[in-house]
BALOMAR-296796 format. One line per 8 residues: number of its first residue (from 1); their letters; for each residue x, y, z of N, C-alpha, C. Coordinates in steps of 0.001 Angstrom, whole numbers. Layout:
N
NUM	a	X:Y:Z:X:Y:Z:X:Y:Z; ...
# end
This chain:
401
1	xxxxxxxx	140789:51882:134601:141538:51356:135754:142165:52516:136512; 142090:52664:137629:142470:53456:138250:144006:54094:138666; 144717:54751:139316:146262:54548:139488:146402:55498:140419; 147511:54461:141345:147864:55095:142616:148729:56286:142491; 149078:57274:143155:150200:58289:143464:151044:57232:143803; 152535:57719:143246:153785:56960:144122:154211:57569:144974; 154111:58422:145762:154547:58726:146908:153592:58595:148106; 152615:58463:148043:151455:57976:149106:150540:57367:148963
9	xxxxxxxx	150546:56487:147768:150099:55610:147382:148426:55416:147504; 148031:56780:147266:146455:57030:147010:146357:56731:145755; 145000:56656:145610:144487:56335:144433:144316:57713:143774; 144052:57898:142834:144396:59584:142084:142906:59667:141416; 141503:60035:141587:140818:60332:140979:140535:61720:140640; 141335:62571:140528:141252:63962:140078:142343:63782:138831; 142351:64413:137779:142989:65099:136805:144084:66140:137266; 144270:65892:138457:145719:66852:139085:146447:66368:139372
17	xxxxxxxx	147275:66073:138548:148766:64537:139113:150019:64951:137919; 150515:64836:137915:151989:64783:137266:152661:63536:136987; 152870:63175:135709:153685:61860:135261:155151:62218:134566; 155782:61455:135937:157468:61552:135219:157636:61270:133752; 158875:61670:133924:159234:61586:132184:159808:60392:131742; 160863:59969:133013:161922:58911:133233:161155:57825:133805; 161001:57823:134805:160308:56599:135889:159188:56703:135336; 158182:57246:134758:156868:57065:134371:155797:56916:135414
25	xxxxxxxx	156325:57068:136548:155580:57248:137729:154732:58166:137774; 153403:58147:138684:152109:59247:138566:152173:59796:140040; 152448:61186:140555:152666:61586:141572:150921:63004:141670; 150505:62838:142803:149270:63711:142884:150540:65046:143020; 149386:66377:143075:150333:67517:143283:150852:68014:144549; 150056:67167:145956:151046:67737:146870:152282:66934:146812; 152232:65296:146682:153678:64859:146591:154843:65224:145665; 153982:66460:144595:154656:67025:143697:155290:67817:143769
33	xxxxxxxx	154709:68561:145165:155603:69743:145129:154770:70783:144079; 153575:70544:143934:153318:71958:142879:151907:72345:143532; 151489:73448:143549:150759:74050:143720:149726:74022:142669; 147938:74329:142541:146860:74376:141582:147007:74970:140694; 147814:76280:141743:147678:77778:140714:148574:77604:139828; 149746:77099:139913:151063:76999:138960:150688:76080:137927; 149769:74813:138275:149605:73477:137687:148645:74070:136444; 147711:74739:136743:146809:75406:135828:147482:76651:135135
41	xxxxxxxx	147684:77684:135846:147944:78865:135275:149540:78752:134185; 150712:78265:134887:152037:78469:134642:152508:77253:134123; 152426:76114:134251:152663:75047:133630:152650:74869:132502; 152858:74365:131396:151994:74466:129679:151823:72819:129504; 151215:72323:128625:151673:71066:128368:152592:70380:127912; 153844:70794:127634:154856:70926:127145:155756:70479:128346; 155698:71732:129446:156276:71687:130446:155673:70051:131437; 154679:70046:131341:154015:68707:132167:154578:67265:131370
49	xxxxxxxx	154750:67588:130476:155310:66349:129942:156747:66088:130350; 157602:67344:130469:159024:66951:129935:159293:67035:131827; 158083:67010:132858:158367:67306:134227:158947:65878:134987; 159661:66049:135530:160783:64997:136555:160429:64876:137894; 160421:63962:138268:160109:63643:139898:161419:64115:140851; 161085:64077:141330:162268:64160:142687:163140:63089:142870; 162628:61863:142984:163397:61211:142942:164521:60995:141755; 163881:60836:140353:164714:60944:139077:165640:62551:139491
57	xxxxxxxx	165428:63647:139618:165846:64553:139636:167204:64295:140763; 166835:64099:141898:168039:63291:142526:169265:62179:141992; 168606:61674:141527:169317:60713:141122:171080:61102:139944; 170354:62224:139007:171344:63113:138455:172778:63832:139010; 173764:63025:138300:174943:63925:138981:174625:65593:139040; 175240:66419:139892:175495:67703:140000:176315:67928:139435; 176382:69217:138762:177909:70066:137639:178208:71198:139118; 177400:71486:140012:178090:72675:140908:178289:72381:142531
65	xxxxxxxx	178342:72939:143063:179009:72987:144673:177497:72458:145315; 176163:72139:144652:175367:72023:145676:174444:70699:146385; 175371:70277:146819:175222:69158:147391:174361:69531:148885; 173133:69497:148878:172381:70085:150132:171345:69203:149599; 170885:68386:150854:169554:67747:150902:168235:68156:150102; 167392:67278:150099:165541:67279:149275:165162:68703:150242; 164791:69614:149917:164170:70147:150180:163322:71595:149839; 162372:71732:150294:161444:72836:149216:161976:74265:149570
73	xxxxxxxx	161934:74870:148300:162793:76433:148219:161745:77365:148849; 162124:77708:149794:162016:79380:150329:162365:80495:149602; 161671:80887:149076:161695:82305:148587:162147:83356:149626; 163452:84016:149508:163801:85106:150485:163057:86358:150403; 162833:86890:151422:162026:88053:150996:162626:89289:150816; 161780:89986:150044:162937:91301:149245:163054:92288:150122; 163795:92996:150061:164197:93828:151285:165087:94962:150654; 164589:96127:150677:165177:96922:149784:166468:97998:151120
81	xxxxxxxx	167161:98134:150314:168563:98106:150784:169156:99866:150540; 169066:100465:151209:169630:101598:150856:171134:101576:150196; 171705:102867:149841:173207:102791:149019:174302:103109:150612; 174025:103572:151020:174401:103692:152694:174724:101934:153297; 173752:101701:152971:173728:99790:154275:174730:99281:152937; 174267:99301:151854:174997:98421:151290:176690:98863:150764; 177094:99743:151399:178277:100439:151296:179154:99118:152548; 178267:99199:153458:179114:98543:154626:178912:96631:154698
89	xxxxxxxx	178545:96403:154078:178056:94977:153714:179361:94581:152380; 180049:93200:153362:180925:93113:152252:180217:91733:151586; 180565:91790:149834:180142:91021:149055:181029:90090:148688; 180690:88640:148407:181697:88078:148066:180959:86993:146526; 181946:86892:146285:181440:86606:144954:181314:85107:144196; 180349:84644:144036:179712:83439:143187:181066:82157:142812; 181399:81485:143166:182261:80536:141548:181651:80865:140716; 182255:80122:139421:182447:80783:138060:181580:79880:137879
97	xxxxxxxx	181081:78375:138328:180650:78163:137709:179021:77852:137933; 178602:78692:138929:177259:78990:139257:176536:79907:138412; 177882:80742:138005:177034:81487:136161:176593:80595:135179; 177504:79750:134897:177315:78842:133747:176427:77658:133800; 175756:77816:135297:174662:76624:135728:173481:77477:135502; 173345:78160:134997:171720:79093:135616:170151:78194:134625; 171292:77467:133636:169661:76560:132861:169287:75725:134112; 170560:75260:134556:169940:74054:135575:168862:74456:136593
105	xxxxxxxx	169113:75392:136842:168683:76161:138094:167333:77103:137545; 167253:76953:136170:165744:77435:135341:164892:76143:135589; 165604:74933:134866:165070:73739:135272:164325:73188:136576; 165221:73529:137223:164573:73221:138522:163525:74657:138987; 163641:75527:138372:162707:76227:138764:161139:75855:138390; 161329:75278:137176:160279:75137:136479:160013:73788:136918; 160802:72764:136612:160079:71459:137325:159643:70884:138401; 159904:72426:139481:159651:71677:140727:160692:72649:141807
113	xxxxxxxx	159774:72839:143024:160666:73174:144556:161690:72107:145003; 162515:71510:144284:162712:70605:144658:164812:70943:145215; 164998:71655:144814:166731:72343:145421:166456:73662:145567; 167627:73863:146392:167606:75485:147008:168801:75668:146410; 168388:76744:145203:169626:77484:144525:170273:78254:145674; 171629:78524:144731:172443:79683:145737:171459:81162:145902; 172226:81493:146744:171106:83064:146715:172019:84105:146745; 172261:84308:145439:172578:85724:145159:172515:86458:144289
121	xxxxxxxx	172142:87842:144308:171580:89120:143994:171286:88948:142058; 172664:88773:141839:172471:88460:140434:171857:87217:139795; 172009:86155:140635:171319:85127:140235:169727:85493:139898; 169513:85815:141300:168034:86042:141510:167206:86913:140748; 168017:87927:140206:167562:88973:139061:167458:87961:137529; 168350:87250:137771:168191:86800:135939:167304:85353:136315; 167473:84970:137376:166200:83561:137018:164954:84212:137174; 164779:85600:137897:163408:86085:138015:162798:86592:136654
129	xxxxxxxx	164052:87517:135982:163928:87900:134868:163429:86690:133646; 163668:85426:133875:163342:84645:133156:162091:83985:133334; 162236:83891:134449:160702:83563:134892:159603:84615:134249; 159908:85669:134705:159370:86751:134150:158572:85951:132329; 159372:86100:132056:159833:85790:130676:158895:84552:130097; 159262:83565:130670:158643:82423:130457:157235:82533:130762; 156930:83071:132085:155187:83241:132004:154363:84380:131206; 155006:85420:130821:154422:86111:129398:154538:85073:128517
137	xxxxxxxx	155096:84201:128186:154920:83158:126839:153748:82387:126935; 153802:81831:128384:152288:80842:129038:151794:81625:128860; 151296:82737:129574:150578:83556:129405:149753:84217:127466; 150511:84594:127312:150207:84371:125729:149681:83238:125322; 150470:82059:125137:149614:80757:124732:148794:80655:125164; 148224:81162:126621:147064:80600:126991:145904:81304:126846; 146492:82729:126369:145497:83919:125906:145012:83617:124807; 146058:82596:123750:145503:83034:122342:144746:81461:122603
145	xxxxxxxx	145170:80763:123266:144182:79171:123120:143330:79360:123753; 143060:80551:124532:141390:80727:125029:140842:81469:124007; 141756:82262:123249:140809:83397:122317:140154:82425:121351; 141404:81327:121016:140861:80289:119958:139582:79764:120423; 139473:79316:121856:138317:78496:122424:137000:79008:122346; 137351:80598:122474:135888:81883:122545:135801:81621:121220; 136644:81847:120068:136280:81995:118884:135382:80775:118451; 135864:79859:118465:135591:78419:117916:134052:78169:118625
153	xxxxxxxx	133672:78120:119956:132738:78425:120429:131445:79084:120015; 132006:80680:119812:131320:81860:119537:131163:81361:117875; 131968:81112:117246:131511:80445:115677:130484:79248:115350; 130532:78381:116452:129672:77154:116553:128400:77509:116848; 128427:78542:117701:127302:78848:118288:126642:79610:117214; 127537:80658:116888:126810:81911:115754:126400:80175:114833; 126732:79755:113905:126377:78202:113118:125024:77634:113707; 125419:77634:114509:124101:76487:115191:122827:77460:115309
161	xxxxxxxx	122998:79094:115338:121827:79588:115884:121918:79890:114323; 122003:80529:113647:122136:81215:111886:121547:79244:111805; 121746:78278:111566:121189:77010:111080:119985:76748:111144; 119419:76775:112844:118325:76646:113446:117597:77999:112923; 118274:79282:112725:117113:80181:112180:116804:79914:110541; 117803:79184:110072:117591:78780:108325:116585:77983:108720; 116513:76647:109230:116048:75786:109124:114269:76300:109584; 114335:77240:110725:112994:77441:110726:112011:78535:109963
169	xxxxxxxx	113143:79147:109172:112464:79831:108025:112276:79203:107108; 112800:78014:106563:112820:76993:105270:111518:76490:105783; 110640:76222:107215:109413:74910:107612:108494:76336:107430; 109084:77830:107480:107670:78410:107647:107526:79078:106246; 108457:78960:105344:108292:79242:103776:107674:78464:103353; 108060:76872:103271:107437:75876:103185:106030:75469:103013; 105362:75994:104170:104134:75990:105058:103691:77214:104524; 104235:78275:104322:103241:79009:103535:103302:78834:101895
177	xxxxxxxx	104247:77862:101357:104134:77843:100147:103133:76618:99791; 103001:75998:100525:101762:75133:100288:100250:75414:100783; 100661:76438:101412:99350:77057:101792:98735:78308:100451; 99567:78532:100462:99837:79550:98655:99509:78403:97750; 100003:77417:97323:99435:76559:96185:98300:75899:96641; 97778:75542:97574:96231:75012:98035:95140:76134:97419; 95665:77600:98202:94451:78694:97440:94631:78961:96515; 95733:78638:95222:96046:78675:93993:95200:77724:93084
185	xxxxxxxx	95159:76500:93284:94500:75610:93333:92979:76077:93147; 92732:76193:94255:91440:76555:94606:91306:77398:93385; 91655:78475:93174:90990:79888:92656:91478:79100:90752; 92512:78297:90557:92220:77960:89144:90873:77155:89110; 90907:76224:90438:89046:75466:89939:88040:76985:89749; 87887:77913:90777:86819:78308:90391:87104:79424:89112; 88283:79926:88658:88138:80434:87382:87435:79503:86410; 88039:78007:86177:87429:77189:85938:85373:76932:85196
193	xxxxxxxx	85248:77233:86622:83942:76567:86631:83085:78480:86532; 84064:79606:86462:83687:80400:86088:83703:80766:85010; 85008:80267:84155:84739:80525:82731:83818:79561:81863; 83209:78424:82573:82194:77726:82003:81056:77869:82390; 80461:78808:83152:79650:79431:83441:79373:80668:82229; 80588:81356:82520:80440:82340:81203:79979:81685:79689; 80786:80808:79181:80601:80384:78228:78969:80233:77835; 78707:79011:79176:77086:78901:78976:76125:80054:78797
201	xxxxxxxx	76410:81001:79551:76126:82312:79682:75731:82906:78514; 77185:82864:77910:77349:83803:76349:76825:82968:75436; 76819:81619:75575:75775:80949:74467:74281:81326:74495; 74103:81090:76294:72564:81499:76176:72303:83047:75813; 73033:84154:75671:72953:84945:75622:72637:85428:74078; 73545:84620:73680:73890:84287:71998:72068:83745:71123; 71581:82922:71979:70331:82816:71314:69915:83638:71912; 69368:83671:72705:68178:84709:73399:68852:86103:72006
209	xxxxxxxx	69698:86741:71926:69872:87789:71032:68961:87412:69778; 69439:86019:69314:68510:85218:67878:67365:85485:68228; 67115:85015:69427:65480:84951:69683:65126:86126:69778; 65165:86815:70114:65223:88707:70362:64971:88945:68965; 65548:89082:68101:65843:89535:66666:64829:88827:65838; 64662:87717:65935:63423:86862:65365:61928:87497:65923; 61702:87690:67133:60808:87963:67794:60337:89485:67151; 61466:90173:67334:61549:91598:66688:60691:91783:65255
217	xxxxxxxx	61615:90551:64681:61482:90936:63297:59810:90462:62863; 59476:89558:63656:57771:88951:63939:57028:89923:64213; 57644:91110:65551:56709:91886:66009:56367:93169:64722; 57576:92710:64227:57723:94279:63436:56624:94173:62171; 57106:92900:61141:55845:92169:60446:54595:91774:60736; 54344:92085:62122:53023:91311:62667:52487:92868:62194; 52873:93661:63374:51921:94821:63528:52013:96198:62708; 53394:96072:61740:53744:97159:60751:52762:96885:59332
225	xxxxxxxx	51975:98052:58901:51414:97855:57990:52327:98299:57092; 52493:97945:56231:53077:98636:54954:52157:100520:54346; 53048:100641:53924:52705:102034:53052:51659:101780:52212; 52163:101128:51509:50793:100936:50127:49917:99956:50948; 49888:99176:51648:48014:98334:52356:47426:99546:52901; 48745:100625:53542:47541:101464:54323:46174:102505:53312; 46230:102221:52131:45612:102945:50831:44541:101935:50545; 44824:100244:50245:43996:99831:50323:42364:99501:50920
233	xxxxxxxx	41285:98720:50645:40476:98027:51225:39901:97357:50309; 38895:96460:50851:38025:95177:50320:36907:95268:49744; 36602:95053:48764:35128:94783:48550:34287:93666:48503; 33602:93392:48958:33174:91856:49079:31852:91785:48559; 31788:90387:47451:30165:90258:47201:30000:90866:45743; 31087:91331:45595:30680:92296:44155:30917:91315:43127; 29570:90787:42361:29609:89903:41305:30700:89958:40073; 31538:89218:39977:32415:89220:38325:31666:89117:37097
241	xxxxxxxx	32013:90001:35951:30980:90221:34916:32172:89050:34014; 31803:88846:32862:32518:87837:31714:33347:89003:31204; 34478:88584:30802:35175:89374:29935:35382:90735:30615; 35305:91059:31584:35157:92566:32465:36443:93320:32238; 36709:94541:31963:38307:95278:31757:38260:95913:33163; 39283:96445:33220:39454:97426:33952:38835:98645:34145; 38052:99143:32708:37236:100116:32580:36006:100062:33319; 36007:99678:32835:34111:98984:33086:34193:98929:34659
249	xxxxxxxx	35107:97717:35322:35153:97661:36655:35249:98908:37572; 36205:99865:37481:36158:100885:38136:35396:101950:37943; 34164:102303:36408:32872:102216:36487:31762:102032:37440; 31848:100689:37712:30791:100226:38791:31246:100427:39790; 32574:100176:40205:33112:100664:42270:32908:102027:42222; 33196:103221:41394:32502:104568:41461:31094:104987:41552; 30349:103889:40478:28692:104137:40832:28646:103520:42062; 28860:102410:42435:28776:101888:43621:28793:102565:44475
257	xxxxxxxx	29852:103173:45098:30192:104027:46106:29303:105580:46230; 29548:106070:44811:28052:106987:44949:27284:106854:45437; 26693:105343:44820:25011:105332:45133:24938:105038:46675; 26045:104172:46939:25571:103813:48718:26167:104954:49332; 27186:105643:49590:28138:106550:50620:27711:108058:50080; 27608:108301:48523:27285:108890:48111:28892:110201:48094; 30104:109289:47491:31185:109333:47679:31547:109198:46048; 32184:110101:45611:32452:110046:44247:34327:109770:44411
265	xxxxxxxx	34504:108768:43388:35740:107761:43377:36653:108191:42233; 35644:109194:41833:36807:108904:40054:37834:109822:40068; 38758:109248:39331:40601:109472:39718:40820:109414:41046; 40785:108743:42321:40992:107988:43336:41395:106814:43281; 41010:105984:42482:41060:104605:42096:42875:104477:41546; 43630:103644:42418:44966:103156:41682:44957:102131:40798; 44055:101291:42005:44409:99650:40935:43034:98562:41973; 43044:97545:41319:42371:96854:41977:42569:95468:41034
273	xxxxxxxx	42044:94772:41927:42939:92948:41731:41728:92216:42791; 41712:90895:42458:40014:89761:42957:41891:89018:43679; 41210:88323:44643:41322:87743:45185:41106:86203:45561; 42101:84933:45767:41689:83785:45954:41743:83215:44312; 41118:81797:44402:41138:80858:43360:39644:81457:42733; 39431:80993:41493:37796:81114:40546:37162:80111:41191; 36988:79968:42633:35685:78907:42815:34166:79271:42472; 34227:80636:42948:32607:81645:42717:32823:82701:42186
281	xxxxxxxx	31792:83367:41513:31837:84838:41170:31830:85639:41885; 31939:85554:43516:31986:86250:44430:33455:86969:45278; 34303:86096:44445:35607:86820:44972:35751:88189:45934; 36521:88266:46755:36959:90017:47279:37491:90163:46223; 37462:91984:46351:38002:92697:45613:38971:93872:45868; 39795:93759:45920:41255:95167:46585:41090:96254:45639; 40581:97129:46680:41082:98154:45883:41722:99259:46303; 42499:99489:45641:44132:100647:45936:43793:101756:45868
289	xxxxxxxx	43585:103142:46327:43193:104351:46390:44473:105230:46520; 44545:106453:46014:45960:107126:46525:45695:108164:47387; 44627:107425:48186:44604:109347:49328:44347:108099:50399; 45228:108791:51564:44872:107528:52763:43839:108124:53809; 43402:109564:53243:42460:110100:54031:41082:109575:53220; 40645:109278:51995:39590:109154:51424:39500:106904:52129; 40688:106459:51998:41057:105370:52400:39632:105576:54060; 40866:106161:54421:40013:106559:56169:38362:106848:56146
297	xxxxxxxx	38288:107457:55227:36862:107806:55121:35442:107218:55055; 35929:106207:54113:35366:104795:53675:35293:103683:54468; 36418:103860:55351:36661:102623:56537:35460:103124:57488; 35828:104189:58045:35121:105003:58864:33459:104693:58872; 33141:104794:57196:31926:104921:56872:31304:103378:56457; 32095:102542:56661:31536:100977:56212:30308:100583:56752; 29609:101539:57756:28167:101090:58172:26976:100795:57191; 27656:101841:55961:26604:102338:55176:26178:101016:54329
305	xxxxxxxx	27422:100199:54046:26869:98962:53312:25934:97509:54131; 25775:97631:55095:25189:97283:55580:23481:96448:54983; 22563:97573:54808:21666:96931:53511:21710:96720:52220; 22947:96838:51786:22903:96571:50337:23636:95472:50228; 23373:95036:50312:24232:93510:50004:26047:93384:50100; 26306:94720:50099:27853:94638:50021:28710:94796:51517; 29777:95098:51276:30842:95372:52731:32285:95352:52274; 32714:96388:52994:33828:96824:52813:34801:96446:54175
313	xxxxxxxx	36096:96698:53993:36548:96302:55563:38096:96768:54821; 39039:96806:55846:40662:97152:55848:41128:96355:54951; 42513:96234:54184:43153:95193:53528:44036:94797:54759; 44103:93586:55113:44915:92882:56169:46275:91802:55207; 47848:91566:55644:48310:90633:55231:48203:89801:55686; 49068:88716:55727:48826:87481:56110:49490:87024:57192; 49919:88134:57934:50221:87962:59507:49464:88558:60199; 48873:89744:59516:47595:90552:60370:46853:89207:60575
321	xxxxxxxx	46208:89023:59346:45188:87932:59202:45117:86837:59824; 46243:85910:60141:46357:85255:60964:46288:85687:62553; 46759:86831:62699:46262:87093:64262:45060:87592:64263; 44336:88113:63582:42926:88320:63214:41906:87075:63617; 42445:86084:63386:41997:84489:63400:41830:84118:64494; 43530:84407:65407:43146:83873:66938:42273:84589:67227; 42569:85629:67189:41511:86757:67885:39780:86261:67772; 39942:86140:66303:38526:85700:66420:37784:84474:67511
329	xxxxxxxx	39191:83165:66921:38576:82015:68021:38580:82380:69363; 39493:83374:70498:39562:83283:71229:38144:83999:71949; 37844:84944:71002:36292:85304:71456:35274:84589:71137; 35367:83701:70655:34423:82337:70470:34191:81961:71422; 35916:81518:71970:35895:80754:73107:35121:81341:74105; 35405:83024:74110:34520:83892:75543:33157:83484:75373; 32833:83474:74509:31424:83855:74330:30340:82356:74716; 31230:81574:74427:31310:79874:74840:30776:79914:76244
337	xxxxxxxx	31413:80861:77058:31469:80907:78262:30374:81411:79148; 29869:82808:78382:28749:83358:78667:29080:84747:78939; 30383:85035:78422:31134:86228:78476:30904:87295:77402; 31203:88613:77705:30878:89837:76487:32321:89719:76077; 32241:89536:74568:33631:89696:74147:33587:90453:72821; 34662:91233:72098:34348:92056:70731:35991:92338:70846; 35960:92104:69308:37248:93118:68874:37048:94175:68217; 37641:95091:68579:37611:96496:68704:39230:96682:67922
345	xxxxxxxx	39256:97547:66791:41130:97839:66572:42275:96949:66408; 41549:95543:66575:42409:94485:66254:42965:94119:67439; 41938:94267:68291:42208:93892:69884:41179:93242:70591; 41411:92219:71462:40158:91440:72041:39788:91998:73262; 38594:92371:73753:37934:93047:74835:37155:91969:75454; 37099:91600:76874:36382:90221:77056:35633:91453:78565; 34491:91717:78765:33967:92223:79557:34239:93188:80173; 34880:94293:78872:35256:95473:78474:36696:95859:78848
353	xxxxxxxx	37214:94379:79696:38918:94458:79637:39578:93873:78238; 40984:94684:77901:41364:94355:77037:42415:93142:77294; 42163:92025:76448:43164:91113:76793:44866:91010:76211; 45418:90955:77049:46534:90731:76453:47393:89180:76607; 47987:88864:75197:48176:87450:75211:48860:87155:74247; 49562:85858:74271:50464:85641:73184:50523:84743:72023; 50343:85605:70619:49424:84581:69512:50383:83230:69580; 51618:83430:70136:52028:81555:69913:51441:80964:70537
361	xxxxxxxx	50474:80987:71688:50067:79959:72193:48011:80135:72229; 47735:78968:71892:45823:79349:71459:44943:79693:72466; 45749:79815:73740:44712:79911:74961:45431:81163:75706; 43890:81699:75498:44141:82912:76860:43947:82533:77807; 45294:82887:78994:45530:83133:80401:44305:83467:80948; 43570:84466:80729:42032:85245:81210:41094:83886:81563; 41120:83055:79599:39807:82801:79814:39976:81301:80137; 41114:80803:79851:41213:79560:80407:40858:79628:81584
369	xxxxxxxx	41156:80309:82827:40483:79541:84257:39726:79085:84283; 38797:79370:83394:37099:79080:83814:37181:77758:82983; 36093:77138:83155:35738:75576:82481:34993:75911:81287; 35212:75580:80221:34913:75170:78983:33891:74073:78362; 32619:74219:78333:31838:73143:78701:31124:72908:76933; 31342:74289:75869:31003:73809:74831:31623:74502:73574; 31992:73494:72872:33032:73818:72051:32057:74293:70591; 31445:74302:70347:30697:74824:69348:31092:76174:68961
377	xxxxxxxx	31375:76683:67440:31351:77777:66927:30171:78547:66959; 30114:79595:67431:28707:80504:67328:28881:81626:66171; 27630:80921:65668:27585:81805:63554:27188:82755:63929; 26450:83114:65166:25566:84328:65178:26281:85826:64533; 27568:85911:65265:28202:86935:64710:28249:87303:63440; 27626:86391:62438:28057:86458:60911:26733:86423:60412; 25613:85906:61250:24159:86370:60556:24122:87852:61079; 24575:88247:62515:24201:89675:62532:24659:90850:61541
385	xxxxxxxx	25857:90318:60624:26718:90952:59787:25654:90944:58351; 24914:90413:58605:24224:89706:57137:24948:88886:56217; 25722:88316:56936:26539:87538:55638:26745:85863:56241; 27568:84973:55653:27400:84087:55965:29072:83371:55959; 29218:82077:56148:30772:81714:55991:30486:81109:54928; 29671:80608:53931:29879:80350:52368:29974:81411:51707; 29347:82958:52193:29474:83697:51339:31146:84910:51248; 31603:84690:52531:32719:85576:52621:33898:84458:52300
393	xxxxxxxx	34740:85265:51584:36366:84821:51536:37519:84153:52369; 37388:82826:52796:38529:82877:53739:39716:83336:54163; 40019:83998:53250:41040:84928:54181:41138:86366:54440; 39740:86805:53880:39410:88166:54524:37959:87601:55353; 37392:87017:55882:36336:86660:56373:36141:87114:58073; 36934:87411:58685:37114:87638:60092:37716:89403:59918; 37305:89787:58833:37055:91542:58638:35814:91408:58875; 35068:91143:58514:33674:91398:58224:33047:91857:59781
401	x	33490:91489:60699:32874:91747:62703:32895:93096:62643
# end
């Protein structure tokens, strides 16, 4: 709701008005008698409260001689006075009790132009002096309630900006700390699926070593002859006598060898041992020699038995022998084909290439491409030998080529 000035009865929409203390009346500041600069600068709130209208101010008996109409104080102007002028200027002096009024006359200084004090010299020095006085105090209060205002301000502000910089370092820590646990994440799956990789790894690694070592130990038994076989060889065909010693036997393998090689045996001979079950009197016969050069010699020279009914050949074990076997079928198979095939050294030659291949499995790479049209064993190889497959040993029988 709005409210008029009482002295001109405007309506007051500015914040520049003055409310009596007594009458409670709302006066704007020209009917006040006050000026912006005083109302703002010199005034305090203190003073605006405890401020009196003119009219209330009238209304108050007087304690001194000054009974002089409403009207606004003129400031005399200062005028400085030499000691000469003021020698001849007579002074006359105050009542007593215009000293003892000087609050009143502060009062009215402060509440308002509203009486014209007396004017003289001393007066004017001590209400100025007070004035003085009183606006270093405003002045102060209003220094330190602005310093308060900068401070309080300047603290809110320093708060609000120090907050807003917390707050936007907390969204970008945040944001990188979940960006940090996403690739954390990440890198435990693929350790993950890397250490189960390894694992598989080191298992397969783990056999393949078995298999390695097995393979090894196959290759090593396949193709390592022993010390003592390399002394040995075979005799094949050589009839068993009844009751035969040892004497007697190495007897006849010495004439033997004489008469065909023309190779004398005696004290050469270690040992010798038949071979297989008693199905025939035809057993092989091992015999152990202790010179591996006379061994060599005999191998060398196995052509010689050729017409005599006999044959000699290497002592093979029973892993030689078995690869001896493929070997044999697989040149069967060549020959099946219409191919030149021979083993040579314990190696298959199929049209004077040497094959290479792997006894775990029964088919050569080479000769499989081609078509296979007849499976028949060809004896020929064993009539050209002069011998036959009833008459040789099965498990030295694929020496005899």
């Amino acid at each position: 709701m709005s409210t008029n000035c009482a002295g001109c009865n405007e309506i007051l929409h500015k914040r520049e008005h003055l409310t009596c203390k007594y009458c409670k009346k709302t006066y704007d500041l020209d009917c006040a008698n006050v000026t912006p600069q005083r109302f703002y600068n010199i005034m305090s709130a203190e003073t605006k409260a405890a401020w009196k209208c003119q009219a209330c101010y009238c209304k108050q008996p007087k304690k001194n001689n000054t009974n002089t109409p409403i009207r606004p104080r003129e400031k005399s102007p200062v005028v400085n006075i030499s000691q000469i002028d003021r020698d001849n200027i007579t002074l006359r002096r105050s009542p007593n009790n215009m000293h003892n009024d000087t609050s009143d006359s502060v009062d009215i200084e402060l509440l308002g132009d509203t009486v014209i004090t007396q004017t003289s010299p001393n007066l004017n020095a001590k209400s100025d002096e007070i004035l003085l006085q009183t606006l270093s105090v405003i002045i102060q209060q209003k220094l330190k309630e602005n310093n308060r205002s900068l401070i309080n301000e300047l603290q809110s502000t320093i708060h609000s900006e120090i907050n807003k910089a917390i707050i936007s370092l907390k969204e970008d820590i945040q944001q990188k700390t979940e960006i940090l646990n996403c690739q954390n994440k990440q890198r435990k799956d693929e350790i993950c699926q890397l250490n189960l990789k390894i694992e598989s790894i080191t298992k397969e690694n783990g056999k393949l070593r078995e298999d390695i070592k097995q393979l090894s130990k196959k290759i090593e038994n396949k193709f390592r002859i022993p010390e003592i076989n390399s002394k040995k060889i075979v005799l094949y065909k050589l009839m068993e006598q009844h009751n035969e010693n040892d004497f007697s036997l190495c007897n006849r393998i010495v004439n033997i060898f004489r008469d065909i090689m023309n190779v004398d045996l005696t004290g050469y001979i270690e040992d010798t041992y038949r071979l297989g079950k008693h199905r025939n009197n035809t057993r092989p016969l091992v015999i152990e020699l202790i010179s591996k050069k006379m061994t060599k010699y005999l191998i060398d020279h196995k052509h010689l038995f050729k017409k005599s009914g006999l044959a000699i050949s290497k002592y093979y074990d029973d892993i030689t022998q078995k690869h001896n076997k493929l070997l044999r079928e697989e040149m069967f198979k060549a020959r099946q084909k219409g191919l030149y095939a021979v083993i040579k050294d314990d190696n298959l030659y199929v049209e004077g290439k040497k094959i290479l291949w792997n006894t775990n499995t029964t088919n050569n790479k080479d000769i499989d491409n081609e078509d296979t049209h007849d499976k028949s064993i060809n004896k020929s190889f064993f009539r050209n030998q002069g011998l036959t497959r009833q008459n040789t040993h099965p498990e030295h029988s694929e020496h005899l080529q």
